[in-house]
C-alpha positions in Angstrom: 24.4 -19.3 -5.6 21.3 -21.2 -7.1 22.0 -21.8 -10.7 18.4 -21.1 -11.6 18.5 -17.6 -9.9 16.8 -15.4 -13.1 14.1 -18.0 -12.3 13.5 -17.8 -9.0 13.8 -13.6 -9.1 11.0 -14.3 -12.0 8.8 -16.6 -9.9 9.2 -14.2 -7.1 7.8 -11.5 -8.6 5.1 -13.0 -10.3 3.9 -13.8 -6.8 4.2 -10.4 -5.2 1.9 -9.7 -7.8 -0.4 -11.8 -7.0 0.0 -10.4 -3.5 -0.5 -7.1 -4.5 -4.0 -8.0 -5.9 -5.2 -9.3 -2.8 -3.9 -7.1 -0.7 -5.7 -4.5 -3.0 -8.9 -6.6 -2.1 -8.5 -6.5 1.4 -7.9 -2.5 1.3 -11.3 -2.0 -0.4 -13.0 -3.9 2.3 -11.1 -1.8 4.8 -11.9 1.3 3.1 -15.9 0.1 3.2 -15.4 -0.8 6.9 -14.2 2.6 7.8 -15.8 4.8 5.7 -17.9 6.4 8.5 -15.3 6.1 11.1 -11.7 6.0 10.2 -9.5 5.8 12.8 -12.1 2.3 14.0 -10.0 0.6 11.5 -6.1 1.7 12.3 -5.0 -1.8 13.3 -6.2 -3.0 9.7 -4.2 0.0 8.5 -0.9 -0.7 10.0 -1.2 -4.0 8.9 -1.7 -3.6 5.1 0.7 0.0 4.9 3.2 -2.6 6.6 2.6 -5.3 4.3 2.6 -3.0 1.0 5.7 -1.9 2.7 7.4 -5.4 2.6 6.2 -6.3 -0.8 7.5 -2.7 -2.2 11.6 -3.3 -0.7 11.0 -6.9 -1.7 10.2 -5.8 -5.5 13.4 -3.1 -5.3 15.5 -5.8 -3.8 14.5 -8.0 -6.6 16.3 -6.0 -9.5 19.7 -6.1 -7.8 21.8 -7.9 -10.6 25.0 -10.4 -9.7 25.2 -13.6 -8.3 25.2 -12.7 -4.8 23.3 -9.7 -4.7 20.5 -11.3 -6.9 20.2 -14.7 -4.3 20.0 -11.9 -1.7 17.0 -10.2 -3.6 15.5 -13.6 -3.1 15.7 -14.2 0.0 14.4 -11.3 1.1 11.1 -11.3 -1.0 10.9 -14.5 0.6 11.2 -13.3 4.1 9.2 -10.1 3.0 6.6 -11.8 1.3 5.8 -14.4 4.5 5.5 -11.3 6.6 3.5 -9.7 4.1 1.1 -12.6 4.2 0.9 -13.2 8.2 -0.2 -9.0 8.3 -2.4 -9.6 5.6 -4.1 -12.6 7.4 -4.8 -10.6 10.3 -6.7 -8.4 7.8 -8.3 -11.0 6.3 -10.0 -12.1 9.8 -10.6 -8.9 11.4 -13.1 -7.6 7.9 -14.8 -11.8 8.3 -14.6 -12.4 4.7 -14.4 -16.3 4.1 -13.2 -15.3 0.6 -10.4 -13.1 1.4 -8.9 -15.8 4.2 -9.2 -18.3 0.9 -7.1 -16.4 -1.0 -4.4 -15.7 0.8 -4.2 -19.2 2.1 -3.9 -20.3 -1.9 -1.0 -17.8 -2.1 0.4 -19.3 0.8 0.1 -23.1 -0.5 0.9 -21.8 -4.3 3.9 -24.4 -5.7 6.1 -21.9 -7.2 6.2 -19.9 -3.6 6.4 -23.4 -1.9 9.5 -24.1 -4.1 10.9 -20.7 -4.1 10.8 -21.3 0.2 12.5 -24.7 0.0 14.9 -23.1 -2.5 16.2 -20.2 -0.9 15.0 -20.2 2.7 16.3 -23.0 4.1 19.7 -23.9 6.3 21.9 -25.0 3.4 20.8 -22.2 1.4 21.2 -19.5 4.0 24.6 -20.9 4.8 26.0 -20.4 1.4 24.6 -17.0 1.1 25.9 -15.9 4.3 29.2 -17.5 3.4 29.7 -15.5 0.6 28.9 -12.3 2.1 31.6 -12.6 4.6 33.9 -13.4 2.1 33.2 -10.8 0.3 32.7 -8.8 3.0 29.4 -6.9 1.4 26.2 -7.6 -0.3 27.7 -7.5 -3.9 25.3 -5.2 -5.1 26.9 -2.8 -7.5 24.2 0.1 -7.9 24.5 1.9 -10.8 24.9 5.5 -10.4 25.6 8.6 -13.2 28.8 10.1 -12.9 28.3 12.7 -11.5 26.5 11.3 -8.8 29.2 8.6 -8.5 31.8 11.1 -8.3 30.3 12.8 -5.3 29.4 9.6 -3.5 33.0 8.9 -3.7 34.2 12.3 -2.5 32.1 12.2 0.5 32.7 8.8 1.2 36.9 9.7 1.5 35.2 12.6 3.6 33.5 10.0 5.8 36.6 7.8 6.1 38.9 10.3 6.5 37.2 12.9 9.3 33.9 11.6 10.4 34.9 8.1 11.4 37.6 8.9 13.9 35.5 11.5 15.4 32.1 9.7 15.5 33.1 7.5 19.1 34.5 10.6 20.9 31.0 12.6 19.7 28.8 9.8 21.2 30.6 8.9 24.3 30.9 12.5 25.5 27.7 13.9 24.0 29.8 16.4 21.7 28.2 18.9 19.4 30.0 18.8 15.7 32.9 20.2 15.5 34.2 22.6 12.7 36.7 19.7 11.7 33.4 18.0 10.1 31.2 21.0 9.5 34.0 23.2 7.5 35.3 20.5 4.9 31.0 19.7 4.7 30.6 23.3 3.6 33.8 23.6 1.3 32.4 20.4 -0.6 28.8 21.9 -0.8 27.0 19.7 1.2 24.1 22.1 2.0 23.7 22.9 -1.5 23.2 19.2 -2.7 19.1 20.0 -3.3 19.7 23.8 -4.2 19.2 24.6 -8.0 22.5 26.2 -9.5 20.5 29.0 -10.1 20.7 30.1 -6.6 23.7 29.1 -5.5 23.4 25.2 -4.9 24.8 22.2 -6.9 21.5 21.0 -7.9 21.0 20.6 -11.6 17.6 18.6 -11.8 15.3 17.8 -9.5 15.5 14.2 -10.1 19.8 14.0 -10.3 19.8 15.9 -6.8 17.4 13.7 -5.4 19.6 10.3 -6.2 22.7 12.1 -5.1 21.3 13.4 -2.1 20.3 9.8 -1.1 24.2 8.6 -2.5 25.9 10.8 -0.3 23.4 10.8 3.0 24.3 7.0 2.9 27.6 7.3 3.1 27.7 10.2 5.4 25.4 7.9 8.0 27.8 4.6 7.4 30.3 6.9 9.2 27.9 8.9 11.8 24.2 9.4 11.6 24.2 11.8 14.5 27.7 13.3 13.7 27.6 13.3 9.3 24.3 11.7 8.2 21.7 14.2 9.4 23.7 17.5 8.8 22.1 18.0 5.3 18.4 16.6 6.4 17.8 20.0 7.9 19.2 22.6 4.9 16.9 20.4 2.2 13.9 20.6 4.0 13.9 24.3 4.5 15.4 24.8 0.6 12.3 22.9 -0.8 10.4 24.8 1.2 11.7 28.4 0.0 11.8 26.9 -3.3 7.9 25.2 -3.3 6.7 29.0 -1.4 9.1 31.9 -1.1 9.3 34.9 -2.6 11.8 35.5 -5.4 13.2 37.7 -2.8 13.9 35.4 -0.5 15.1 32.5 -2.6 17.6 34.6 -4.1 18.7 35.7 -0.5 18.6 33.1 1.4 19.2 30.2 -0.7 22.7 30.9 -1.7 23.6 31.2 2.1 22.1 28.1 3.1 24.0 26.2 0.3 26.8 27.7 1.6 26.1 26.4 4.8 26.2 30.0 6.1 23.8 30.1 8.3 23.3 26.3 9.8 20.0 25.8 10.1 17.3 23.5 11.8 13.5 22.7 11.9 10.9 23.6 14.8 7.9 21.6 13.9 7.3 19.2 16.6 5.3 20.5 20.1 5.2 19.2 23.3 1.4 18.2 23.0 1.1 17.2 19.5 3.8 15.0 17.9 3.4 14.4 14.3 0.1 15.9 14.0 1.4 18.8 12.4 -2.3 20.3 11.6 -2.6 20.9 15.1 0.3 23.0 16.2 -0.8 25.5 18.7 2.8 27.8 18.6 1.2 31.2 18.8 2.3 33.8 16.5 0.7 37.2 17.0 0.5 40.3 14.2 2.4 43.5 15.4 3.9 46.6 13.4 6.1 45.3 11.0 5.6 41.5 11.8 5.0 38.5 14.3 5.4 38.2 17.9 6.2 34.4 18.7 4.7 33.0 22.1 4.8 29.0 22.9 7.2 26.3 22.5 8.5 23.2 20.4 10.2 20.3 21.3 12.8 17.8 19.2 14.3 20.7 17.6 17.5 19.3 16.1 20.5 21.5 15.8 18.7 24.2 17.5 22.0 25.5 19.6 24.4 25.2 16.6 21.7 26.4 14.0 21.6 30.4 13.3 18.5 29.8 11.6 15.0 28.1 12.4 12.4 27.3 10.1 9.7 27.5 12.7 5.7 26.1 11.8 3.7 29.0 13.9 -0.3 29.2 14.0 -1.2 32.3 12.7 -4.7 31.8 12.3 -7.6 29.6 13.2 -7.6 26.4 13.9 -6.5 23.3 11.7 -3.8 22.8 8.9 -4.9 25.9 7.3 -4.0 28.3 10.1 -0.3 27.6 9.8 2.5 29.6 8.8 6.3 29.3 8.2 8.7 31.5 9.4 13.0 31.9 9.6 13.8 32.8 12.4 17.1 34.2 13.5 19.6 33.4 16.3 23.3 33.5 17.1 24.9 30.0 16.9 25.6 28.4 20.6 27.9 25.4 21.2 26.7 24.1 24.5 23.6 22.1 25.8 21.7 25.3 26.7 21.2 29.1 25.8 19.2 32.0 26.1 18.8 34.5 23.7 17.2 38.4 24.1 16.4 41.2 22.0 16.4 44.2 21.8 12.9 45.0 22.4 12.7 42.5 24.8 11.2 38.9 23.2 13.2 36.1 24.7 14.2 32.6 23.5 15.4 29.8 25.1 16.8 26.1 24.5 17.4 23.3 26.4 19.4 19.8 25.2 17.2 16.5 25.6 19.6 14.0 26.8 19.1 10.8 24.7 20.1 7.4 24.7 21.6 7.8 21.2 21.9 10.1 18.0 23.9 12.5 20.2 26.4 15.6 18.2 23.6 17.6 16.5 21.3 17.6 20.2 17.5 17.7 20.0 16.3 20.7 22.1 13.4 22.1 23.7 12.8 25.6 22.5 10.2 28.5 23.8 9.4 31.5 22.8 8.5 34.7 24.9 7.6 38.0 22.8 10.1 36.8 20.5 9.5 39.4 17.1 9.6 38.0 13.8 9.6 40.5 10.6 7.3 40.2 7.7 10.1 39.1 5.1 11.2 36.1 7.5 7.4 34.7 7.0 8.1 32.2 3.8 5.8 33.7 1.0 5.6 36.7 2.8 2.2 37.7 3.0 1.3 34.9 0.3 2.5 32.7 2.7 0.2 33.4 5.5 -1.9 30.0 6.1 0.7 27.7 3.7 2.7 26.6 6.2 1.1 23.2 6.2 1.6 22.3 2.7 5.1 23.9 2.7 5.8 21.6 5.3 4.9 18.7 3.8 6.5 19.9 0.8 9.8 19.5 2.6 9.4 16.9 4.4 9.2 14.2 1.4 12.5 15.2 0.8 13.4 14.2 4.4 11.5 10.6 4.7 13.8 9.6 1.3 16.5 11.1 2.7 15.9 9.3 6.3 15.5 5.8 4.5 19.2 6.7 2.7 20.3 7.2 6.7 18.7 4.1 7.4 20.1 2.5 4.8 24.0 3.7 5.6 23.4 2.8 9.7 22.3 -0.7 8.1 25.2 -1.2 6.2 28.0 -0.1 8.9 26.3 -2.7 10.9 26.7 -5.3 8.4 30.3 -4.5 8.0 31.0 -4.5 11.5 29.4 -8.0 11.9 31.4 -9.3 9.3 34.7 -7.9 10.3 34.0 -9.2 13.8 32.3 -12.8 12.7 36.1 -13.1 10.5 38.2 -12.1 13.5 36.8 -13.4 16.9 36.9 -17.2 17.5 34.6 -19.4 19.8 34.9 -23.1 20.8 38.0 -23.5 18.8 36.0 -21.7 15.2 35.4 -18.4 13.9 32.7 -17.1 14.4 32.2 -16.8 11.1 32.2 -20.4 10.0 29.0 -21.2 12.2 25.7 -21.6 9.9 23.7 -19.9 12.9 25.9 -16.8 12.4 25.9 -17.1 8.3 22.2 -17.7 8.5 22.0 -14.1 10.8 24.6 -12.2 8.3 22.9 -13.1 4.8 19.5 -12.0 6.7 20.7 -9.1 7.5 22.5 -8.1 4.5 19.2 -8.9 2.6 17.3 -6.6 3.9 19.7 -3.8 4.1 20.3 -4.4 0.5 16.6 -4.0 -0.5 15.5 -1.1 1.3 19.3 0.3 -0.2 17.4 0.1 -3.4 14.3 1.0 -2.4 15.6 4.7 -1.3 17.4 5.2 -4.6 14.1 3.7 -6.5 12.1 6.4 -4.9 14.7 8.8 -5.1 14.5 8.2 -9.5 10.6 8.4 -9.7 9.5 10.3 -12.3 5.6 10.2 -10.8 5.7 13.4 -8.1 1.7 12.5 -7.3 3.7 9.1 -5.7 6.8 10.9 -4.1 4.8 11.3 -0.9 3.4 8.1 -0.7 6.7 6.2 -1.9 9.0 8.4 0.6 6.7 7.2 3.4 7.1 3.6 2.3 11.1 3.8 1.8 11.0 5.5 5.3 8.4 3.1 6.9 10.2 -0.1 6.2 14.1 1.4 6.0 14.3 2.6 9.6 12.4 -0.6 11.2 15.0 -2.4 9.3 17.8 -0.5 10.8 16.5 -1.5 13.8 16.7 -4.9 13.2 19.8 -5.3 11.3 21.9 -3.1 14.4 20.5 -5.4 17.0 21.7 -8.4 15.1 24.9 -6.6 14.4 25.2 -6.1 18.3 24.0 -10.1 19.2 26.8 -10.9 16.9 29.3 -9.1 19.2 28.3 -10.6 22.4 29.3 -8.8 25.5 31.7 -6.6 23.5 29.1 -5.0 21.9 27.1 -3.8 24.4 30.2 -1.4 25.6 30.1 2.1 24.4 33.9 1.8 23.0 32.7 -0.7 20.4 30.6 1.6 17.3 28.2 -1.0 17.0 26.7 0.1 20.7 26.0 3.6 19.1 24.6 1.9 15.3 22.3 0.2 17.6 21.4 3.1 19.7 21.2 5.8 16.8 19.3 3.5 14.7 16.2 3.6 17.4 15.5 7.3 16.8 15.1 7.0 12.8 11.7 5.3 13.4 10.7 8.6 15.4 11.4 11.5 13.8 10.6 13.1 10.0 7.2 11.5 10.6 6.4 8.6 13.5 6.1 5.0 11.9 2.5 5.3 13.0 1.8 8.2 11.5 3.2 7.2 8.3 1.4 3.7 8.5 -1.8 5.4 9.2 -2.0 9.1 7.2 0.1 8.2 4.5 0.7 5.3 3.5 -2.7 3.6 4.9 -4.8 6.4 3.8 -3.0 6.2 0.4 -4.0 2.4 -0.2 -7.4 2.8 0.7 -7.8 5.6 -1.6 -6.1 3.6 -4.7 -8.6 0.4 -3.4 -11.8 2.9 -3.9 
């Protein structure tokens, strides 16, 4: 490792200051550009929530301590901050400002960035990091965790190890839902509790504590399976923080200690076949009759919908817009198989239908429609309060999900990692292992870069103590942790050759799952563009 690493960490960061400020520039000409017609400047958008994105894991990756895990912080602000510059150049010439072009050329040409470059992203360098990570045969990085939190990683890690693992190939390859063996030891241990206040039944004791182990043990659930493990406890959290940000005190005291219980499962009907992420635009009809809500439309990509017992469905029950929405539980009996059909008593109907998917298969992502199906006042969250909050409810949750999906991200990223190594040790090639060529050390210590700064990243936004940023910082850890899963599976894969394009091998289904986080809990463009982009050009004015 360099010998002058506290230097180079401190020379980094100076500059991704300095990168920061410009980039700051460039959003207030952006903001001026589109202030009569917004969605004229998306390109410029994506380009600087993509670049704040980079700088952001870059700064987390930064404050990893340890020999290794520090030269691995570096070279990924280095690799971060060139992408960082090459989005922000294409900003820089689509607003025409001379100026802004100069200044991000002087950052480019600036000699402690030239000599951090030469210092840590070059052959030699890359060799002995990537080295190092396969004989260690991780990124080093030893993340400081309370106790408690420490304590429960471990216990679901054992979990993971133990059940998930030898499960996880079988679920993929014959497009199983999960099985009680995973679901009933994920119960016993309080799983669906982890962001439910002891007060009602959960293991929660601060908001902040439960949001770090949530991220802890969601990584290490994912390492195992995202499909089968990972995503179990996305579902119960969204629909707690939503009781908990809306309900009645009724209905947290009923229905919270049940869903930490993991009694009944549940999942999320947000998504509609017309709409996508625009969740202000839902058109699911729900109609006032005596005593509650008739339900008439469908959704689409409702995870867990067969297995779940409850829904938290998003229903229009007003005009138009994000202020006509509603959220309601909705009730049904829990169904194993790729279909089912559900009527009531007086007559309202639902059905599902599996989407057959490349990857992320176990929980299944349905398509769901409702026919007269009846709804009662108390399932409406807020009850009559609730009426027209379903919007902000929504969103409510969902922050919890984008820092849980960049802990998923994060646990997919580091499987992959693993598997490369173990593989790049064992399987030889013109008389070598695999391991001992600087092409494949130069892939590995990338790799294990980036999965180690958006790692910190997650836990970073999990401990912020600012909830005006959560939404904004959730986006970001999302934004750049599920692209990087991407990335870091497919190299993972290239690194097994032929093997690992065949489904026996479980780098096939990291690379497979890993396309699907950049999807849901929020499209990348959607986070690039209403979030995150909207959030820097706000800050800029």
């Amino acid at each position: 490792m360099p010998a002058d690493l506290n230097a180079l960490r401190r020379d980094a960061a100076r500059w991704l200051t300095d990168l920061e400020h410009a980039a700051t520039a460039l959003a207030t000409r952006v903001a001026q550009r589109g202030a009569a017609a917004p969605d004229r400047v998306q390109v410029e958008c994506f380009d600087l929530a993509w670049a704040a994105a980079d700088r952001r894991a870059a700064q987390a990756g930064l404050a990893a301590d340890g020999p290794l895990a520090g030269a691995l912080g570096v070279l990924f602000a280095t690799e971060a901050g060139e992408g960082a510059l090459a989005r922000l150049d294409a900003v820089a010439r689509a607003c025409g400002e001379a100026a802004d072009e100069e200044a991000l050329a002087a950052l480019r040409a600036a000699p402690a960035w030239r000599a951090l470059l030469r210092a840590v992203a070059v052959p030699d360098a890359l060799d002995r990091v990537g080295a190092a990570v396969i004989e260690r045969g991780d990124d080093g990085d030893d993340l400081p965790l309370d106790e408690a939190t420490q304590m429960a990683r471990d216990a679901f890690a054992r979990l993971a190890a133990e059940v998930v693992a030898p499960l996880a190939g079988a679920i993929h390859r014959d497009d199983l839902t999960v099985p009680d063996a995973i679901l009933t030891p994920m119960r016993d241990m309080g799983a669906f509790g982890l962001a439910i206040p002891d007060d009602f039944g959960g293991v929660a004791v601060d908001e902040q504590t439960a949001a770090v182990t949530m991220v802890a043990v969601t990584e290490v659930l994912s390492e195992a399976s995202l499909a089968a493990a990972g995503s179990l406890i996305t579902r119960p959290e969204i629909l707690s923080r939503a009781l908990l940000a809306g309900g009645t005190e009724a209905q947290k005291h009923d229905w919270l200690p049940r869903i930490a219980a993991g009694r009944p499962l549940c999942a999320i009907a947000i998504t509609e076949p017309d709409y996508g992420s625009d969740v202000a635009a839902l058109q699911l009809r729900a109609t006032r009759v005596p005593g509650g809500w008739r339900l008439d439309g469908a959704k689409t990509w409702c995870t867990f919908a067969g297995k779940a017992e409850l829904l938290m469905v998003v229903a229009r029950t007003g005009g138009e817009g994000h202020r006509g929405l509603s959220l309601m539980m909705v009730e049904k009996p829990s169904d194993d198989g790729h279909a089912f059909a559900h009527v009531q008593p007086g007559g309202g109907r639902m059905e599902g239908r599996a989407i057959a998917t490349i990857g992320y298969r176990g929980m299944h992502s349905f398509d769901l429609s409702f026919d007269a199906w009846f709804v009662a006042d108390d399932r409406v969250i807020g009850e009559e309060g609730g009426v027209g909050r379903g919007f902000y409810l929504t969103m409510a949750g969902m922050t919890g999900g984008r820092m849980q999906t960049a802990a998923r991200a994060s646990g997919v990223m580091r499987a992959a990692v693993r598997a490369a190594i173990a593989h790049a040790r064992d399987r030889r090639v013109f008389g070598a292992a695999l391991g001992d060529y600087p092409l494949t050390r130069a892939k590995i210590a990338r790799m294990a870069a980036r999965a180690m700064a958006c790692r910190r990243l997650a836990f970073e936004v999990a401990r912020g103590r600012d909830p005006a940023a959560a939404s904004f910082e959730a986006a970001l850890a999302k934004l750049i942790a599920c692209r990087s899963a991407e990335a870091v599976t497919r190299e993972a894969l290239q690194i097994h050759g032929g093997l690992g394009y065949a489904e026996e091998t479980a780098v096939s289904r990291l690379f497979v799952d890993a396309r699907v986080l950049s999807i849901f809990e929020g499209a990348e463009e959607t986070l690039a563009l209403k979030v995150v982009g909207r959030g820097l050009l706000e800050r800029a004015v």
